[in-house]
C-alpha positions as CSV (number, residue, x, y, z in Angstrom):
1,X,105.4,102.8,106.6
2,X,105.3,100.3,104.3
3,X,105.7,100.4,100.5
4,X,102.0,99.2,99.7
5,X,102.2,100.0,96.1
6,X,105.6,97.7,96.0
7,X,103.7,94.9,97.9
8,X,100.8,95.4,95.9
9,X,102.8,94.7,92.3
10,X,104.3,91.9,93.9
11,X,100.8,90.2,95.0
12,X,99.4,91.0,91.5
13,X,101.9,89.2,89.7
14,X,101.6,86.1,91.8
15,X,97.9,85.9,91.8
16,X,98.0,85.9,87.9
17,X,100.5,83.3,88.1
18,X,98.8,81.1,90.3
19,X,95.2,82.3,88.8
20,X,94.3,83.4,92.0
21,X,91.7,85.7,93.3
22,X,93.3,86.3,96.5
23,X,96.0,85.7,99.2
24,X,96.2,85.9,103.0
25,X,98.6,86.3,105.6
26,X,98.1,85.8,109.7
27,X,101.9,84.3,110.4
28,X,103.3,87.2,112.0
29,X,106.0,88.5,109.9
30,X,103.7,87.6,106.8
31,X,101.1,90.1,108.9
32,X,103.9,92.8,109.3
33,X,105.8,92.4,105.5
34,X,102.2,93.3,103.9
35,X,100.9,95.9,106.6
36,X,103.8,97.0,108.6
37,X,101.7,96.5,111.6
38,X,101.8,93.6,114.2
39,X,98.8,91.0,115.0
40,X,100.4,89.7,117.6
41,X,98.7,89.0,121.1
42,X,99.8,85.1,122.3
43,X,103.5,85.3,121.1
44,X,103.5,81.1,121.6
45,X,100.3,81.1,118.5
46,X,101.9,80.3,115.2
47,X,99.3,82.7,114.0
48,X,98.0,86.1,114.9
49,X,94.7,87.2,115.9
50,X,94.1,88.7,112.6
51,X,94.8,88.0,109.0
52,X,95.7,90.7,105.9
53,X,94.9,90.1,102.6
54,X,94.8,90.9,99.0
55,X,92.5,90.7,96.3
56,X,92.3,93.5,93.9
57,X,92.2,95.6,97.3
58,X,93.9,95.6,101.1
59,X,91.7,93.8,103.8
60,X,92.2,92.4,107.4
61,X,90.0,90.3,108.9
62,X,89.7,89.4,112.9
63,X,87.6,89.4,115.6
64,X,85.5,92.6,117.4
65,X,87.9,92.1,120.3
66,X,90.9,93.6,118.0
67,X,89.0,95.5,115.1
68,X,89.2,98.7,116.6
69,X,92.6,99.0,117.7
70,X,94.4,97.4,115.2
71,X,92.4,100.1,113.4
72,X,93.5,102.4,115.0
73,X,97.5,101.6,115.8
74,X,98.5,98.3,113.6
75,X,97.0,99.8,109.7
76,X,97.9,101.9,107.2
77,X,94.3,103.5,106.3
78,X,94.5,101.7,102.9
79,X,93.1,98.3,105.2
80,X,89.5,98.3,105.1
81,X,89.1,95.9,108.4
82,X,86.5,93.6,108.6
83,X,85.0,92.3,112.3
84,X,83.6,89.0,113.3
85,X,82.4,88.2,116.5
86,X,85.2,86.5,118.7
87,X,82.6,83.4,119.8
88,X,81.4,83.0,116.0
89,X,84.5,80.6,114.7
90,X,87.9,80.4,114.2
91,X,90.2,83.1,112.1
92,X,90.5,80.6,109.2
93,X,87.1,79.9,109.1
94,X,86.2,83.7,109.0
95,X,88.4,84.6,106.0
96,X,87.2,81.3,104.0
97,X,84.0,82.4,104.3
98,X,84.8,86.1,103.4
99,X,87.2,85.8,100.7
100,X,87.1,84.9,96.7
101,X,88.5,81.8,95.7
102,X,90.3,80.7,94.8
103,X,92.9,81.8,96.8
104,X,96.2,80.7,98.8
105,X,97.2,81.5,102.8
106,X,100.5,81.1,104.7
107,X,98.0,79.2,107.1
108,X,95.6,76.6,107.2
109,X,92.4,78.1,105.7
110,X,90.2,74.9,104.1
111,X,90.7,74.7,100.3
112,X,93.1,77.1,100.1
113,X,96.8,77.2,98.7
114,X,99.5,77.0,100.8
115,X,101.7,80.7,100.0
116,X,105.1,80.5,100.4
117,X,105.9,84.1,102.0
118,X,109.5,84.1,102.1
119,X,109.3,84.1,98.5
120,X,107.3,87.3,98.0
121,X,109.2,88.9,100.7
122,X,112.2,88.8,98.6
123,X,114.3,90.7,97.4
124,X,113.7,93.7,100.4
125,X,112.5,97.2,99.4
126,X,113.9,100.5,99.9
127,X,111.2,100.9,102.4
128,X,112.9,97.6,104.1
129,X,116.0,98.7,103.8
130,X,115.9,101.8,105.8
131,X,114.3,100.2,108.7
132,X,116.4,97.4,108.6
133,X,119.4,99.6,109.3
134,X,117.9,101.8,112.3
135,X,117.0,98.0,113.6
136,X,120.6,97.0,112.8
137,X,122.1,99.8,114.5
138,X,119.2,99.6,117.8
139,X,120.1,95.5,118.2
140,X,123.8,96.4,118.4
141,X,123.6,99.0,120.6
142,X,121.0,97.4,123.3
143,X,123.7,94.1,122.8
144,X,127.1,95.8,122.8
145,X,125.9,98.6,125.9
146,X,125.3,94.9,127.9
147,X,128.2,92.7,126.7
148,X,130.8,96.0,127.5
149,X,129.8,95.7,131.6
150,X,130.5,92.1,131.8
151,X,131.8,90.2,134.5
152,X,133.4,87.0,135.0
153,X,130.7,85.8,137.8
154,X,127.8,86.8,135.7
155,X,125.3,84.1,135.3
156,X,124.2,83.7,132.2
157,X,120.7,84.1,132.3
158,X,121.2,87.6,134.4
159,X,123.2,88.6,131.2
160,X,120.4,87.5,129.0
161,X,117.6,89.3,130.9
162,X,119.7,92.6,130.4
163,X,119.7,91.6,126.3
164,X,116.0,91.5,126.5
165,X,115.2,94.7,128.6
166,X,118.0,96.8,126.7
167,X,116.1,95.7,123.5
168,X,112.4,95.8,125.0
169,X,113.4,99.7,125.8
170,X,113.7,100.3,122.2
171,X,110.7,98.3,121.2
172,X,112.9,95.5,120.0
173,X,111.6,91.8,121.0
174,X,113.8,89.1,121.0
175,X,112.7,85.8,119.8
176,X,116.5,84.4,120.1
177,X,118.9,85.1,122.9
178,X,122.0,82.9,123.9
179,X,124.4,83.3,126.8
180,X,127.3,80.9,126.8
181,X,130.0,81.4,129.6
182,X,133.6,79.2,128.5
183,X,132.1,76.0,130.0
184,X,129.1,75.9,128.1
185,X,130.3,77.7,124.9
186,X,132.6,74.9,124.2
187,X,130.6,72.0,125.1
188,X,127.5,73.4,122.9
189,X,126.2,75.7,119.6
190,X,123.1,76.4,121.0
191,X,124.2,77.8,124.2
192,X,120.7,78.3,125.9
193,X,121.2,80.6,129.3
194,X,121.6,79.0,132.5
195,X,122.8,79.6,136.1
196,X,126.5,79.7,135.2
197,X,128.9,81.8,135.8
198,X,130.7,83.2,132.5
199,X,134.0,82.3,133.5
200,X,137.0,82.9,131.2
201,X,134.9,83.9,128.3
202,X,131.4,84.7,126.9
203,X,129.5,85.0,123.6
204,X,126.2,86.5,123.4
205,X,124.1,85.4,120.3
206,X,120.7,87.5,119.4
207,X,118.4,87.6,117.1
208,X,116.1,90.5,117.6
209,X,113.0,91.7,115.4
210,X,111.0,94.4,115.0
211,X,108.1,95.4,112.5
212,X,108.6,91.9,111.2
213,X,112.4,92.3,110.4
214,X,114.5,90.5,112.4
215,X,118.4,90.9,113.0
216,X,121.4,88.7,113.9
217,X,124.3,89.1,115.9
218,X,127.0,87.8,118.0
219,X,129.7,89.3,120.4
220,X,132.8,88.0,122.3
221,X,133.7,89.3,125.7
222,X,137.5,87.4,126.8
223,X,138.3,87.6,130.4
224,X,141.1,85.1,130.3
225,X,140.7,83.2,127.1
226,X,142.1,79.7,126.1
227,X,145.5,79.6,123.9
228,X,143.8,78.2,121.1
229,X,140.6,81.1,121.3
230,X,142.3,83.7,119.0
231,X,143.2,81.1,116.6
232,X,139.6,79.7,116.6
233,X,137.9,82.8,116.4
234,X,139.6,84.4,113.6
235,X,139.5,81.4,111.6
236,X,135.3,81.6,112.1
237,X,135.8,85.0,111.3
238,X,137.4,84.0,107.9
239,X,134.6,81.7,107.3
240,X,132.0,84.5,107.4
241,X,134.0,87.1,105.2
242,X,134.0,84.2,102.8
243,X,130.5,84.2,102.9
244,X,129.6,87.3,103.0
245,X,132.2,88.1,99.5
246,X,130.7,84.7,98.1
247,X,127.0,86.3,98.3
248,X,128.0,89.4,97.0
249,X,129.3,87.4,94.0
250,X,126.3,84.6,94.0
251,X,123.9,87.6,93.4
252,X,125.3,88.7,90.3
253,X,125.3,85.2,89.0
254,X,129.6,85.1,89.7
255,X,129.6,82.1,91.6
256,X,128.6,80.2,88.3
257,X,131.1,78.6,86.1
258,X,130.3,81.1,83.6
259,X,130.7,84.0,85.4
260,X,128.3,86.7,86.0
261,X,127.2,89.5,83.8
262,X,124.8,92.5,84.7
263,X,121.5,90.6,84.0
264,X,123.2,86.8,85.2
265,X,120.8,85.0,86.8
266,X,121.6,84.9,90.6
267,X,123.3,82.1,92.0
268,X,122.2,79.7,94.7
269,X,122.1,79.0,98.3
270,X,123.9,76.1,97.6
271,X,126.8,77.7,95.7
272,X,127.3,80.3,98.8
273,X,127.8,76.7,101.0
274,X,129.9,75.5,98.7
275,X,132.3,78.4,99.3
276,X,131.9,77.9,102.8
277,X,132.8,74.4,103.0
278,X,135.6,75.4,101.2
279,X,137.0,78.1,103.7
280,X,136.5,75.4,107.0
281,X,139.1,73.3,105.0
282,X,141.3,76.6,104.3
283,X,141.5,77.7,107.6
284,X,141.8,73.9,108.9
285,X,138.7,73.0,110.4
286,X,137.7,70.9,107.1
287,X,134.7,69.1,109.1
288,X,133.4,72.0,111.7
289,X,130.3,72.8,109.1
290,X,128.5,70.0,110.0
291,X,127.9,70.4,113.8
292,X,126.2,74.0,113.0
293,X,124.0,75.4,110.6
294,X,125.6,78.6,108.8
295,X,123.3,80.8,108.5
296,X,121.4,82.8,105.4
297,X,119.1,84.9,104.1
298,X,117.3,87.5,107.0
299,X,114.6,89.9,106.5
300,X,111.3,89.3,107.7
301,X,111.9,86.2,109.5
302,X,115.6,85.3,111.0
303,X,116.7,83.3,108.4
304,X,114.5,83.5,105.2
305,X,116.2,80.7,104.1
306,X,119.7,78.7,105.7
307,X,121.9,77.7,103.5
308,X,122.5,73.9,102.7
309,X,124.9,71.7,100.3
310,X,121.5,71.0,97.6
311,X,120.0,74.6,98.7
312,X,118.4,76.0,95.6
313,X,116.8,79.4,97.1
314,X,118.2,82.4,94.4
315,X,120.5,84.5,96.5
316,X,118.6,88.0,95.9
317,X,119.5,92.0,96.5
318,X,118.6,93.8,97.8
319,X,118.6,91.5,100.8
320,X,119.9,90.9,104.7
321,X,122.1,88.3,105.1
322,X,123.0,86.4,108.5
323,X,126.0,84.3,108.1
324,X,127.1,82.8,111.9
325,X,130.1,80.4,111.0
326,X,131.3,78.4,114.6
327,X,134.3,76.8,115.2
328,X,134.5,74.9,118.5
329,X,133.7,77.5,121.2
330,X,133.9,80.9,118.9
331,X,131.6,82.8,116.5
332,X,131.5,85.1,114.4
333,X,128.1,86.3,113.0
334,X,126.6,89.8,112.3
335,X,123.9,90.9,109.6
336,X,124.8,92.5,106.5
337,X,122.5,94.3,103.8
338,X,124.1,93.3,100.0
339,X,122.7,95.3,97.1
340,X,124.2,95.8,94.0
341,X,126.1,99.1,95.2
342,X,127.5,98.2,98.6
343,X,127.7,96.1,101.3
344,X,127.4,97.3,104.6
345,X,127.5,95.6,108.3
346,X,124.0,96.6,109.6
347,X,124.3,95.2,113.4
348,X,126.9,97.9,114.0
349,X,127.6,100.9,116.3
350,X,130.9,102.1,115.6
351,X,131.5,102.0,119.3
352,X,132.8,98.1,119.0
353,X,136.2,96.9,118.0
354,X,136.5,95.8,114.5
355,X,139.0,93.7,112.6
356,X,140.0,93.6,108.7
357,X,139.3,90.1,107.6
358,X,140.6,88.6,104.5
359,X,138.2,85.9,102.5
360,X,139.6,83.0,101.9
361,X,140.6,82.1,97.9
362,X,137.5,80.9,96.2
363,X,137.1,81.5,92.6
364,X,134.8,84.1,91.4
365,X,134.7,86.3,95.1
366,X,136.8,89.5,96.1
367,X,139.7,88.9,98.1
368,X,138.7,92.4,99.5
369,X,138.9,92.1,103.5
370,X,135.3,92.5,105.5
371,X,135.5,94.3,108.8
372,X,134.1,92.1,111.3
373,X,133.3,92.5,114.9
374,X,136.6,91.7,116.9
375,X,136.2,90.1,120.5
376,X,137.0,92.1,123.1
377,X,139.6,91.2,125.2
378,X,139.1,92.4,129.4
């Protein structure tokens, strides 16, 4: 369950700030952040078949077709849900008609505000938090059970269809799922499953979500790797302990030139690339940044925000955090959960091999190691 009165504070706050009367969500993981349910039917729609709203009180609008069980399996009783009849207009039309203005939507309602979501959605609650680590610990274990039976003459997409019904078992959907044997590994970032065999090596790429929070991770599986495969892993392993220490430190405002202090405002996206850029030159892949993005923010969508050289977006905690640093056919990506206490690798298992991995020097980070996911060598 969701924290309503959390959400609730949040929603009041921007309403008075945007002198608002009310504020609606029917993108999916804008659906799921405010009720913890799903309004999913067409997973291709950008938009659910019902929307949740605030104004002063929770509501849901959507058609007779879905009233009843979205009632009954989707809500929190604190909904009140509101039918229309399915032939009698659009979603959007429905909740202009039915709502106070003004008001603001995260889709297109006429004369309403666009809402930025990802902004409300941040920094995650403690509510968030705790289901974001049993959906850490699920994704890793429907991944890792599949990547530790590989073979060399696996195609690709058979390895990806065992990703999704390893994670469909545990009521995990998949949104993202990459296969890439060697070949295809080295020749492209997006390795997008296909009838080829894995060959020499393989990485496995998800991103998996459930109840609107969505997790990140990659493994390695060497058969016979290249020379030059250790080298190139580790140093994108370097990469994303750098990242990972420089958002521990942008989040306590340590990344500035002034230093942080207990009530420092955070840092920026921006400042974390910055750090980045600087460990691809340390470990000698200067220019390897550009032909990949590098990841960001996660919670309830897989990348809240990604990070970029101008990126202004506050780096907040508590919050999920999905670096995936490549360097020519490696990768080294997991999701981690930074508050101000700890942070902790939540796409994990303890059942995978790890590896102690030293941040490269960038002033104002811990030179602490980050245990990483290893590859593991056959």
């Amino acid at each position: 369950m969701v924290d309503l009165a959390a959400r609730t504070d949040r929603l009041d706050a921007y309403l008075d700030e945007r002198g608002l009367e009310a504020v609606w969500f029917a993108r999916p993981n804008g659906f799921a952040w405010l009720t913890g349910g799903d309004n999913v039917v067409d997973a291709d729609a950008p938009t659910g078949v019902a929307a949740a709203g605030y104004d002063g009180e929770l509501r849901v609008i959507t058609d007779n077709i879905e009233a009843n069980r979205l009632a009954d399996e989707e809500l929190p009783d604190a909904f009140a849900v509101e039918s229309v009849p399915w032939y009698a207009g659009s979603l959007a039309e429905a909740v202009a008609e039915r709502s106070p203005a003004p008001a603001a939507a995260d889709f297109d309602v006429p004369g309403f505000e666009d809402v930025d979501g990802s902004r409300l959605r941040q920094p995650l609650t403690d509510d968030d938090v705790e289901r974001y680590r049993e959906l850490g610990r699920e994704v890793a274990a429907a991944v890792e059970t599949v990547c530790r039976n590989l073979e060399p003459e696996d195609p690709e997409y058979e390895v990806a269809a065992g990703i999704d019904i390893s994670l469909a078992s545990r009521d995990v959907d998949t949104p993202v799922v990459l296969v890439g044997g060697a070949d295809r590994a080295q020749a492209f970032r997006h390795y997008t499953p296909t009838d080829a065999a894995l060959g020499d090596y393989a990485l496995v790429s998800v991103t998996a979500e459930r109840a609107g929070l969505y997790a990140s991770m990659t493994r390695t599986v060497a058969f016979d790797a290249p020379d030059w495969f250790e080298e190139r892993h580790r140093a994108a392993a370097r990469v994303e302990a750098t990242a990972v220490r420089a958002t521990e430190a942008a989040a306590s405002g340590a990344l500035s030139r002034d230093g942080g202090t207990e009530d420092a405002a955070p840092d920026t996206a921006g400042d974390v690339f910055e750090a980045i850029q600087a460990a691809y030159d340390a470990v000698g892949f200067a220019d390897e940044w550009e032909n990949h993005h590098q990841g960001g923010a996660a919670g309830f969508a897989g990348r809240e925000w990604f990070a970029t050289p101008d990126g202004d977006e506050a780096v907040r905690r508590p919050m999920g955090y999905a670096w995936n640093p490549t360097v020519q056919g490696t990768k080294s990506e997991d999701t981690h959960l930074v508050t101000s206490d700890l942070t902790e690798r939540l796409t994990k298992t303890g059942r995978w091999p790890t590896h102690e991995v030293e941040p490269v020097d960038v002033a104002g980070i811990e030179a602490e190691p980050v245990e990483l996911a290893a590859p593991v060598i056959r």
